[in-house]
N, C-alpha and C positions, 0 to 999 in steps of 0.2 A: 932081806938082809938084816934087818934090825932084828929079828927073832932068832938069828945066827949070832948077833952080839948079845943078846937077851941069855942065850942059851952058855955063851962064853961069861959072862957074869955068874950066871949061877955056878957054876965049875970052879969059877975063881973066888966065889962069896966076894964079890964086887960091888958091892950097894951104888958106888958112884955110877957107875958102868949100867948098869942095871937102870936106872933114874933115869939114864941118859936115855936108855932105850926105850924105855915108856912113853919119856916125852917125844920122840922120836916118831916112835907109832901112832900117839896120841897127834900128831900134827898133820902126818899124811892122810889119816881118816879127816880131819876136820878141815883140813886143806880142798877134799874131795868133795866131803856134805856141802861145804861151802859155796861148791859148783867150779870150784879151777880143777882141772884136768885137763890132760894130754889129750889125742884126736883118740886115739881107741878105745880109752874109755867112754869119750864122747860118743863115738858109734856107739859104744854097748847101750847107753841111757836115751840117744835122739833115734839109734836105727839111720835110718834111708833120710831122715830129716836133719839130719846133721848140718850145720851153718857153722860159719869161722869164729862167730861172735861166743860158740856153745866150746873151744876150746882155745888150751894155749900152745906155743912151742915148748917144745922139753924148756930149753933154760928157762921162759917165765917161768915155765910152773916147777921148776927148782927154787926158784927163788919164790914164790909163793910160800914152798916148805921152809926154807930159810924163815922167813919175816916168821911164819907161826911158830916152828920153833925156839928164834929167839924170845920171841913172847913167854914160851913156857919156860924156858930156861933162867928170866930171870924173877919169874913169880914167887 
């Protein structure tokens, strides 16, 4: 979805919009590397060894994205 608002920025020569969307993207990737993720991702990186401690519920890990995003938002 954020590459749908990326793509909606460029259309509209949005810079702000656009910024947004970066940091956007730039947070879900670092949020991941980081090690927070959902249980299907989890399978995809533990397999059959998957433990509860290797993910989070959807809303933590929205909120994970929240916290990293605000970070970059106000850099």
């Amino acid at each position: 979805w954020s590459r749908g608002l990326a793509h909606r920025a460029k259309l509209d020569e949005n810079a702000a919009l656009a910024d947004f969307c970066e940091k956007l993207e730039k947070a879900c990737i670092e949020t991941v590397e980081e090690g927070f993720m959902t249980k299907d991702l989890a399978i995809c990186v533990h397999g059959s060894d998957v433990q509860r401690e290797h993910y989070l519920n959807t809303r933590d890990f929205l909120d994970k994205i929240d916290q990293k995003l605000a970070s970059l938002m106000s850099a």
